[in-house]
Each structure stands twice: as C-alpha cells, then as structure tokens.
N, C-alpha and C positions, 0 to 999 in steps of 0.2 A: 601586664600579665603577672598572676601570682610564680613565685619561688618555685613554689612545689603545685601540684594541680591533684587532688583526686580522684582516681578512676575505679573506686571501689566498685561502685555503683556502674559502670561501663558495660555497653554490650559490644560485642563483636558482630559485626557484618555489616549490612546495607542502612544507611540511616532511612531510607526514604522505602516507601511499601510500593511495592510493585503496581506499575500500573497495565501491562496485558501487552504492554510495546517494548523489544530489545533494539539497544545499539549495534548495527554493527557498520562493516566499512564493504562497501563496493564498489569493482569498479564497472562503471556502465560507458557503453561507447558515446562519444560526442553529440552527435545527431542525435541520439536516443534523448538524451537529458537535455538536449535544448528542445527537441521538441513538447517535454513533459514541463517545462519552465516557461513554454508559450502556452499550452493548454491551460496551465495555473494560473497564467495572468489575465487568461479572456474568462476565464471559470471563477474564479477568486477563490481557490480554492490553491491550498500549497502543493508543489510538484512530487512531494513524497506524499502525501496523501493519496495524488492521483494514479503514481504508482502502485501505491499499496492496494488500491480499488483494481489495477488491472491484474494486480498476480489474484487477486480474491477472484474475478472472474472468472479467469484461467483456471483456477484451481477446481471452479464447480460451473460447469457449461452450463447447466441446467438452468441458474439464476443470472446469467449474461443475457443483455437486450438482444431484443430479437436485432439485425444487420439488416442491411440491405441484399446483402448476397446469399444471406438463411435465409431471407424471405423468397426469394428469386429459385432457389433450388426447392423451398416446399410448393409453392404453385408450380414450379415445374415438375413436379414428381404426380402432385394434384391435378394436373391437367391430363398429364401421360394417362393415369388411370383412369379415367373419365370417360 
C-alpha cells in the first residue's frame, strides 16, 4: 500500500447503486422460519424470497391465489343466492 493515497477524486456515500432491496434485521418466531426454510427447500426457492412473496400478497389481496377456503365461501355465498 502506498505512503500516502489520493482521495481528490473521492466520493462520498454508497459505492454500490441501489438495487430495490434493503437490509434489515428481524426477529421472526421459530416455527415461522423453519417452516419458510422447508418451503425453500421443496420449492428451490430461498426462504426470504418466499417471505418476501407472502408480505407482497398480504399487502395486495387482490393478486393472492385464489385458497381453498376463498373458494369454499364464494360457491358458498353462490349457492345461497341461487
């Protein structure tokens, strides 16, 4: 390493451009994150990914798959009026 180094030329902040993802720290209960850590191993898919897929659903009902028990209350609701 040189003596002295030059930082005329230096910027200040983040070296790296943003990519649309932050770090942060959470804590999640036990269960929760082993069950998200077996879902990623039969899915091959990483467990914070599949996280991140269920707060996106949560967040907008609209685009979450239809369930088996949505489906069960709209024929039920379909049937009543019929």
């Amino acid at each position: 390493m040189k003596d002295e180094c030059d930082f005329s030329n230096g910027k200040r902040g983040a070296m790296l451009e943003p990519t649309g993802k932050t770090r942060i720290t959470i804590f999640l209960d036990d269960d929760i994150l082993t069950a998200f850590k077996e879902r990623a191993a039969a899915s091959g898919k990483g467990y914070q990914t599949l996280i991140n897929e269920t707060l996106r659903i949560s967040l907008s009902p609209e685009s979450a798959p239809v369930t088996a028990e949505t489906l069960r209350k709209i024929l039920h609701e379909e049937l009543q009026a019929a």
